[in-house]
N, C-alpha and C positions, 0 to 999 in steps of 0.2 A: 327121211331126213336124219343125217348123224350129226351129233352134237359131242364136242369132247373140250374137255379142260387144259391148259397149259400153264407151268408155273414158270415164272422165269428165274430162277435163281440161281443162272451160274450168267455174268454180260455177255454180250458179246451177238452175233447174229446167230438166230433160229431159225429150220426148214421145218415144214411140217406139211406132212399131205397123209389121204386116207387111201391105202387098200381094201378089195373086197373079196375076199375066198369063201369057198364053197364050202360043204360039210366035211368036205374029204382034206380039206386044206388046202385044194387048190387056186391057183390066183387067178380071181375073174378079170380086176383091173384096178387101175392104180387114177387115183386123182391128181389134179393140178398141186402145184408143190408152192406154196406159200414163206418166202419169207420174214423173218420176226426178227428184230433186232433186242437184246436185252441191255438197259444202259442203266450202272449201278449211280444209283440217288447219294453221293457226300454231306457225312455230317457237317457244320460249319467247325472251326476251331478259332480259340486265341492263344496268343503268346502275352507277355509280362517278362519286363528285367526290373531291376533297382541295381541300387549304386548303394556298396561297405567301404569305408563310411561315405554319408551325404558330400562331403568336400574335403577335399587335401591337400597338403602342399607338395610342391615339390620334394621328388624324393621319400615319399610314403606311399605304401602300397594300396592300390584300389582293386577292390573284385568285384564286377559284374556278373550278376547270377538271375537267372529268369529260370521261366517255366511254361510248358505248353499244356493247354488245357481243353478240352481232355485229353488225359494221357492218351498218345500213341498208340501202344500195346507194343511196340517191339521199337528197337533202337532207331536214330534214324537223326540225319544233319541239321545243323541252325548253322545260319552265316549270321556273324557280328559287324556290323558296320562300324568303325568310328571316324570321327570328324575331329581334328584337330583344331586349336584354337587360331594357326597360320593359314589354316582352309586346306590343309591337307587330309588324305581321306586315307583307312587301310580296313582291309576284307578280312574278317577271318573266320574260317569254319571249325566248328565245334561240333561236338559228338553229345547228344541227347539220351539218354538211357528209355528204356521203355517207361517210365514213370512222368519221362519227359521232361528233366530236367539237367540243367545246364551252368555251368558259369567260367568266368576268365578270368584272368588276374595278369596288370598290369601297373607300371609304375611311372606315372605321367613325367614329361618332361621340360613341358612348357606350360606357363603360367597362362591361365584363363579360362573359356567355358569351353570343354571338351564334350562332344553329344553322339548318343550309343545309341544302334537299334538291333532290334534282333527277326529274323524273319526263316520260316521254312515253307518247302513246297509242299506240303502235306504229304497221305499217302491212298492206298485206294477205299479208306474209311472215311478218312476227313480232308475236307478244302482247306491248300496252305493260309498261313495269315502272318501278317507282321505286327510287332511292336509299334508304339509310337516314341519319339524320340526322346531320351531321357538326357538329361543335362545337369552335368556334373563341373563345378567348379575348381579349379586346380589354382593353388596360391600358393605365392613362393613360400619360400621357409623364413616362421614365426620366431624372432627369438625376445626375450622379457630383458628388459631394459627398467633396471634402480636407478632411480637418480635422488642421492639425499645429500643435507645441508648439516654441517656440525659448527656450534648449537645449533638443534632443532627447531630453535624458533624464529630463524633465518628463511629468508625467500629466493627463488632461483627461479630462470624461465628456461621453457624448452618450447619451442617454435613457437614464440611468442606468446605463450599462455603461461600462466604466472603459481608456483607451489609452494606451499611451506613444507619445509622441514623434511618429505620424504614423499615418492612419488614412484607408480612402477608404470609400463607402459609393454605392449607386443607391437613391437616393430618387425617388415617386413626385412629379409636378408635383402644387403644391396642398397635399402634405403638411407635419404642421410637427414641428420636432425641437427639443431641447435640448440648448446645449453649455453645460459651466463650466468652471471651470479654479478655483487655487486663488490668493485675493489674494496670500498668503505660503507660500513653502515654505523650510523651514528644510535646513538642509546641516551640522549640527553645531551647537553653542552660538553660535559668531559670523559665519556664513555663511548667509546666506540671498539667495531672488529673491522679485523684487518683481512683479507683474504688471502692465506698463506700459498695454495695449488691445488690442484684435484689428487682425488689419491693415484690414477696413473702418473703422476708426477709433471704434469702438465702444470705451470703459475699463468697462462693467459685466462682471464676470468670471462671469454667468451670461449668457447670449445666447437668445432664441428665434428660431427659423430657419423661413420660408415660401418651402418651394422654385418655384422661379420660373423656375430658368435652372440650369446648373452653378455648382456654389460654390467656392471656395478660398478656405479661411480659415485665419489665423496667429497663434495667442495670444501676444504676446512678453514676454518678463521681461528686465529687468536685476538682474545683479548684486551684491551690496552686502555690507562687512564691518564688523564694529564696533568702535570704536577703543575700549579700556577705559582713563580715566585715572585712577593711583591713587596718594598718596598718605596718609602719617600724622600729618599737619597741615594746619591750610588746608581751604580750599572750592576743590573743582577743577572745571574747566568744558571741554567737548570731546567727555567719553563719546557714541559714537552710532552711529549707522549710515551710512556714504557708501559711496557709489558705488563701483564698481571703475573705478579708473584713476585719481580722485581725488586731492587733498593735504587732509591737516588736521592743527590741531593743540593741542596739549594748552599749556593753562592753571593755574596758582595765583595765588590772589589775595593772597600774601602772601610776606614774603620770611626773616620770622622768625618760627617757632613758641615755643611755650611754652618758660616762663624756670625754670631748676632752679638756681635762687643757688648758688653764683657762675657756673654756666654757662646758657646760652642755644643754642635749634636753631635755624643758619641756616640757608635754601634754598642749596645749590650748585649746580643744574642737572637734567637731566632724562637718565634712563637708560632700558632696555630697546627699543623699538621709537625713543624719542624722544632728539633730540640738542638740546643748547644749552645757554646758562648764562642767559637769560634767565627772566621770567616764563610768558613765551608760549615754547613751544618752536620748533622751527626745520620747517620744513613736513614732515609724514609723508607718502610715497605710500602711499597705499591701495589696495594688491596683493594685499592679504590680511588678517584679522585682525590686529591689532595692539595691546598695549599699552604704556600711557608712565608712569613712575613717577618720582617726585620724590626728591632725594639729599639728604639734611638732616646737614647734620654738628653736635656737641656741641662748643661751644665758649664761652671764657671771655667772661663779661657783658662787655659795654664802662663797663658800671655801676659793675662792682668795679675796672676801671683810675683811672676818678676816685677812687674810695674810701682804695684804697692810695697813689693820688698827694699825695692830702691828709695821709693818715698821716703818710706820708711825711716830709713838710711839714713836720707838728707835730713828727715827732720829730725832725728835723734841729736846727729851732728852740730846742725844750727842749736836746737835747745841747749849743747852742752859751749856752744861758742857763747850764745846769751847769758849762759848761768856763768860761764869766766869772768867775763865782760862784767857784771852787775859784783862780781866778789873783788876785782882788781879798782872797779870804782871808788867801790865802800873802803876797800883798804887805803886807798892812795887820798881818801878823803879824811882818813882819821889820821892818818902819817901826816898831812900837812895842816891840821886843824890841832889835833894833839887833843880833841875832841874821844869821847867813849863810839866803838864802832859800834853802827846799829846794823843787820840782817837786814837789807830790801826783801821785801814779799814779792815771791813771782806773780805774774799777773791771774786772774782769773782764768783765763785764756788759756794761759803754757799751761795751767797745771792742768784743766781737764784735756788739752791734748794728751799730757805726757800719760796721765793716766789711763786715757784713752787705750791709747798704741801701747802701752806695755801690758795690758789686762786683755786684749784684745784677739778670742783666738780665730781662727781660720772661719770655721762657721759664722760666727759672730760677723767674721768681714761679710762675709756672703752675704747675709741677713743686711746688714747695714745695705751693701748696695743694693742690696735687689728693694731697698725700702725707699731710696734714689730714685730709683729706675721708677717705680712707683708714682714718686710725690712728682717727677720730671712728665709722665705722660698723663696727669692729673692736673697738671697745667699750674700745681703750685709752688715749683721754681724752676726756676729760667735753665735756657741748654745751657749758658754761660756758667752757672752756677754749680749744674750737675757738671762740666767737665773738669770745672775745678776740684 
């Protein structure tokens, strides 16, 4: 019985049969011939990619780079699959170093989820293997969008969510937003801002906004308070709104109000916020709200100084007609008597008139009447009496 060993260490099919020779070397005979197939056993293998960086936008560069493991040992092909976010698809082979490693670099072009695989057929070490699908994000181009309020302590909307004072945002390229602001904001009864424009020089206080590039944008307001003018006569002119830092000023178109016989209201000039003795007042800074009122004072007609001056007049005249009259009596009584002349006494009467009216100065009249006007709405003497 022969018995012999066989290694199989190169694949492939093997013969094998026994001969038998003599001492001499000769060949007695040859056995049946056997064949043997050698079939080499393949390690398993994997492959791995990733995505630099995780997501991009358009127009940034992405590499894909994997690795087969285990290495190889000598060079050898990877195909790239990719997928498009339109469902389009593109092949591409890549060259592996014996380390077994690999990568690609591309610059996506359309917006959305783009997905990579990588695969090789192995070699006569290892069985091929592929990746699983890697999924990488592609977004348009990010740009940072300021949106601020001058003052600061102003409020502004952008698609309908509401900021104070100052607000940054990444908008996508392409995309479009809305800002407003508010024409008027009130600060109390007489302060308020105005909304001048944005700083691209745009004045509608609603804006639509198609990002394009980075934005910085600045809604700005001025300032402004209200000058209140008031008086209780007269048409007055001025009430309004100016500017802060401004001058304005208060007006009446008139310089006497209504007449309450014997007295009359004259304008004197202008109080509270406002200064002067004019019609127009004297210029007001507009530093802040402000009001300007009118000073009317109660004082005697100039109507009733003629009136009394005439009186006057007449009764001086009468007095001197009576004191003739009482001297031509007495004389024409002692000329026809041939009697000693005597002096008649004026009456009680004439004298303290005349005394009255010749001692009598301006004030003192005032005084007297306003002590008329008095004793007449005191109910103790008659209208008949006071117009006498």
């Amino acid at each position: 019985r022969l018995v012999g060993k066989f290694y199989g260490d190169v694949p492939g099919p093997h013969y094998l049969y026994y001969q038998l020779f003599d001492r001499n070397g000769n060949l007695i005979c040859t056995s049946n011939t056997v064949k043997i197939n050698v079939v080499q056993i393949k390690r398993p293998s994997s492959i791995s990619i990733n995505a630099n960086p995780s997501w991009v936008q358009i127009g940034q560069v992405l590499t894909i780079s994997g690795k087969i493991d285990p290495s190889p040992g000598v060079s050898t092909k990877v195909t790239l699959t990719i997928r498009t976010p339109s469902g389009g698809s593109q092949i591409v082979e890549l060259d592996a170093g014996s380390a077994g490693a690999f990568s690609y670099t591309l610059t996506p072009s359309e917006p959305g989820l783009w997905y990579f695989r990588a695969s090789w057929s192995g070699n006569d070490e290892y069985i091929g293997s592929s990746s699983s699908w890697l999924m990488v994000r592609v977004q348009l181009r990010m740009f940072q969008a300021v949106i601020e309020v001058q003052p600061s302590n102003l409020q502004f909307t952008v698609d309908g969510s509401t900021y104070t004072g100052r607000a940054s945002f990444n908008w996508e390229e392409g995309s479009s937003h809305q800002v407003s602001v508010q024409r008027e904001v009130m600060v109390g009864n007489f302060t308020r801002y105005v909304f001048t424009g944005w700083s691209d020089g745009d004045t509608s206080p609603v804006k639509a906004i198609t990002v394009t590039g980075p934005i910085q944008l600045t809604a700005n307001y001025k300032k402004q308070f209200y000058l209140l003018v008031e008086s209780d006569y007269g048409v007055t002119s001025g009430s309004g709104w100016y500017d802060e830092g401004t001058t304005a000023r208060a007006e009446i178109d008139r310089s006497e109000g209504p007449t309450e016989f014997p007295y009359v209201w004259v304008f004197r000039g202008w109080t509270g916020d406002a200064k002067g003795k004019d019609l127009i007042s004297d210029p007001i800074a507009m530093d802040g709200p402000k009001v300007a009122r009118t000073i009317w004072s109660r004082e005697i007609s100039p109507a009733l100084y003629l009136i009394v001056s005439s009186v006057m007049i007449a009764v001086i005249v009468l007095l001197a007609a009576l004191h003739f009259r009482s001297r031509r009596a007495i004389k024409g009584a002692a000329e026809a008597g041939g009697g000693t002349v005597v002096k008649l006494a004026e009456t009680a009467q004439e004298t303290v008139l005349k005394r009255d009216i010749e001692s009598m100065s301006a004030e003192q009249l005032k005084e007297y009447i306003e002590k008329l006007e008095s004793l007449r709405n005191e109910g103790k003497i008659s209208e008949e009496v006071y117009r006498k």
